[in-house]
C-alpha positions as CSV (number, residue, x, y, z in Angstrom):
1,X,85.6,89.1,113.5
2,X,88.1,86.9,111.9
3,X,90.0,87.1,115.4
4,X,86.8,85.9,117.6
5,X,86.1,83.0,115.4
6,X,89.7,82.1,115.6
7,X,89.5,82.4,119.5
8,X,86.3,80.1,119.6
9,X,87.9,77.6,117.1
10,X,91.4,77.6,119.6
11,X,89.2,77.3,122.5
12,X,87.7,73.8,121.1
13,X,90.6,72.0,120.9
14,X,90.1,68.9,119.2
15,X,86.2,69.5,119.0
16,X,84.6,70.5,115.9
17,X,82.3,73.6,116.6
18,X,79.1,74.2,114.2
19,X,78.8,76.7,111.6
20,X,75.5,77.6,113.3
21,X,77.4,77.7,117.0
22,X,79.9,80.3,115.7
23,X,76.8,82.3,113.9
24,X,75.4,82.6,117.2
25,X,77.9,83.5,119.5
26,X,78.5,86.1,116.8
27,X,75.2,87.2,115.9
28,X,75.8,86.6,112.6
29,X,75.1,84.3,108.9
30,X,77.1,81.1,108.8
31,X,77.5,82.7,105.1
32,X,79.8,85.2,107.2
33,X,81.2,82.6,109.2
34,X,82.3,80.6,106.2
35,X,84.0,83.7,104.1
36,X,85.5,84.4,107.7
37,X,87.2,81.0,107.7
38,X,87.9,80.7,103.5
39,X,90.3,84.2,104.7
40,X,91.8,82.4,107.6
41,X,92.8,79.6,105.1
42,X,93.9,82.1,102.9
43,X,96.3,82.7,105.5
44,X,97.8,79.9,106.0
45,X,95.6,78.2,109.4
46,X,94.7,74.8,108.6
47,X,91.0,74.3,109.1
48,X,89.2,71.2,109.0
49,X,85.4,71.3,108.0
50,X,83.2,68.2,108.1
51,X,79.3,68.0,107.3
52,X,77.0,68.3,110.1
53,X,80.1,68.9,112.4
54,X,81.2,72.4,111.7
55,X,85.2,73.5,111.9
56,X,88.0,72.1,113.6
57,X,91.4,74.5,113.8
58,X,94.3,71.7,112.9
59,X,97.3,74.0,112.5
60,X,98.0,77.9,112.7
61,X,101.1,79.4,110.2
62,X,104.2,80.6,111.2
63,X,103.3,84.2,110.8
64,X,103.1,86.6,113.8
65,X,99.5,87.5,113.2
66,X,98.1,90.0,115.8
67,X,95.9,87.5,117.2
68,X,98.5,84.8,117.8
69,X,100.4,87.4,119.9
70,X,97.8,89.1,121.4
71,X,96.2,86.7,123.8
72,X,99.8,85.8,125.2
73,X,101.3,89.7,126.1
74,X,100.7,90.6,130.0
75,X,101.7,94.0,129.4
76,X,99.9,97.2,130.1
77,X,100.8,99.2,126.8
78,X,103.3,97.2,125.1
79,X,101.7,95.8,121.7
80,X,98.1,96.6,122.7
81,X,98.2,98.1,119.4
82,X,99.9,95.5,116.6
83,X,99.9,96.2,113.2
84,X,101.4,93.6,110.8
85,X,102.5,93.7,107.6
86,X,104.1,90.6,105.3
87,X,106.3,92.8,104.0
88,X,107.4,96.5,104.7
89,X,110.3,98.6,103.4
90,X,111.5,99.2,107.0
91,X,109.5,98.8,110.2
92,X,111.7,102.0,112.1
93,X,110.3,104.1,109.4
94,X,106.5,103.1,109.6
95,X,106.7,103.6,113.4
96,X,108.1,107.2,112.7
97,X,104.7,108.1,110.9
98,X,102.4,106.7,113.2
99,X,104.1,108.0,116.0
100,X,104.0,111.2,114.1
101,X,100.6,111.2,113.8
102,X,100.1,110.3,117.6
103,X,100.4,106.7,117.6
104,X,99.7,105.3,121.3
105,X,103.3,104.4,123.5
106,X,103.5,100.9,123.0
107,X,102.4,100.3,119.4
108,X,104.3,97.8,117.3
109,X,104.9,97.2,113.9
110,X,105.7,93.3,112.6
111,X,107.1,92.8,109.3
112,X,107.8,89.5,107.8
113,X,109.5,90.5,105.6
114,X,111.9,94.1,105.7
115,X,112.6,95.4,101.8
116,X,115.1,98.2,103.2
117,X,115.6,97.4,106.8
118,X,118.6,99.3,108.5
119,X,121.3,99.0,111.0
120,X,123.5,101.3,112.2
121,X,124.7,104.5,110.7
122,X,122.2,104.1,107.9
123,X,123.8,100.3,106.9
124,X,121.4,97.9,105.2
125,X,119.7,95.4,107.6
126,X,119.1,92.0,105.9
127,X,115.2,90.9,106.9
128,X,113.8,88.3,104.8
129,X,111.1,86.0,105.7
130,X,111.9,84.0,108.8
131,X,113.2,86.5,111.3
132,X,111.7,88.6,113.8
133,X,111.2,92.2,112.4
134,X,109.6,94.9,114.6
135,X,109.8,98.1,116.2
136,X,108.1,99.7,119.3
137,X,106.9,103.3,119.9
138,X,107.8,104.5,123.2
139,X,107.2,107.9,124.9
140,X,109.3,107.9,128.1
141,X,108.9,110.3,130.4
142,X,112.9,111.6,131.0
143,X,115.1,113.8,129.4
144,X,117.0,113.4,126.0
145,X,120.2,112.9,127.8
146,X,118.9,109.5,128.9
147,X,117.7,107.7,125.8
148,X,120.7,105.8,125.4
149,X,119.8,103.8,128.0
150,X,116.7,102.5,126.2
151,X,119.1,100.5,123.3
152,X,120.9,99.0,126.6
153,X,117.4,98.0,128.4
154,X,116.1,96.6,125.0
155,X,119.3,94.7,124.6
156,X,119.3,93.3,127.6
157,X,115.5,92.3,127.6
158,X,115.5,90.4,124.2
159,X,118.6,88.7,125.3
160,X,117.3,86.9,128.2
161,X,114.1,86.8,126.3
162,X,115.9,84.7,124.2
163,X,117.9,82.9,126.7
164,X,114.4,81.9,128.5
165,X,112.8,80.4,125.6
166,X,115.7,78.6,123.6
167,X,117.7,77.3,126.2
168,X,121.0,79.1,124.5
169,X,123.1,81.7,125.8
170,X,123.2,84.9,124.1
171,X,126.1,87.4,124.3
172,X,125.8,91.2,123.4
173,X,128.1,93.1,121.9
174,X,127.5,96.6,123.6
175,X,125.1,98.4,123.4
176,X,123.2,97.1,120.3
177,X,124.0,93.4,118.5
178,X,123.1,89.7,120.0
179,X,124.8,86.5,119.1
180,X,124.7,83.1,119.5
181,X,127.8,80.5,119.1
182,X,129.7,83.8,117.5
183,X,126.9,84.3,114.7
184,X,125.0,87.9,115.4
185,X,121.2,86.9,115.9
186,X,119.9,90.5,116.6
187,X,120.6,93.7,117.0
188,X,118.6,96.9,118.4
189,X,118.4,100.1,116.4
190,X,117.2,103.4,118.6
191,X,115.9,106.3,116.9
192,X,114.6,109.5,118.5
193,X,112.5,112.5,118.0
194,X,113.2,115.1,120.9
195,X,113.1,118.7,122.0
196,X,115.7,120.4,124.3
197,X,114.2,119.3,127.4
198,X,111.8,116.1,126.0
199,X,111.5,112.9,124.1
200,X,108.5,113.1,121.6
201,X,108.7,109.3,120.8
């Protein structure tokens, strides 16, 4: 609910849009509207309210909040399902149990903020608030023998990823870490779950 009344607040603009709008493009109370929008301040979304002219969205927070990513992925699977957390002992390790449990190819889990995150060889992987902290569950269709490849694709996509949108030009140091002006910006951690002759996830 509190995704749709963000959606019809976004697609205003400037505009204020009425209590009593929302409620019926909803079909519900303007009392549910208004405990809808007291949690997206909670938050952190700046909304603007004014008597007799309903709710204005004036900033969104710097949190990746399912439904800031959702409306801009163009992907078949990947992050159709987002769960987010604002902090999580390790994102790799949340993924394992859903995945376990039959989690979709494609799910992702977002932390803010990593308590025990991990590198490489079981090292500690510094996440506080501010980074980028996910991991995705994928169920590829090839043999086990081939699932190095996946940390080399991954690389290689949030690299330019991060080429396209800052501007800046990444280096990898293969197969796993990205810098930036010699400072290491990311790096890709690949775990795997597989049978003789199949990846599970």
């Amino acid at each position: 609910m509190r995704a749709r009344i963000l959606g019809i607040l976004q697609e205003g603009g400037s505009a204020y849009i009425s209590g009593e709008k929302i409620s019926e493009i909803l079909g519900v109370s303007r009392s549910a509207v208004w405990k809808h929008i007291e949690n997206l301040r909670e938050e952190g979304y700046e909304i603007d309210s004014a008597t007799k002219k309903g709710y204005k969205l004036i900033s969104v927070p710097d949190i990746l909040f399912p439904q800031e990513i959702s409306p801009g992925l163009d992907t078949k699977r990947l992050g159709k399902s987002l769960r987010h957390f604002h902090v999580l002992d390790s994102t790799n390790e949340y993924a394992r149990v859903l995945a376990e449990e039959g989690a979709k190819e494609g799910t992702v889990v977002i932390a803010e903020q990593q308590k025990k995150g991990r590198g490489r060889m079981d090292r500690p992987w510094f996440s506080p608030r501010g980074g980028i902290w996910f991991s995705v569950i994928f169920r590829p269709p090839f043999r086990p023998h081939r699932a190095p490849g996946i940390t080399l694709v991954s690389t290689a996509a949030v690299t330019n990823a991060l080429s396209i949108i800052t501007g800046l030009e990444p280096l990898i140091k293969w197969p796993n870490d990205i810098y930036i002006e010699g400072r290491k910006v990311g790096g890709i951690l690949t775990e795997i779950r597989a049978e003789m002759d199949r990846i599970r996830y």
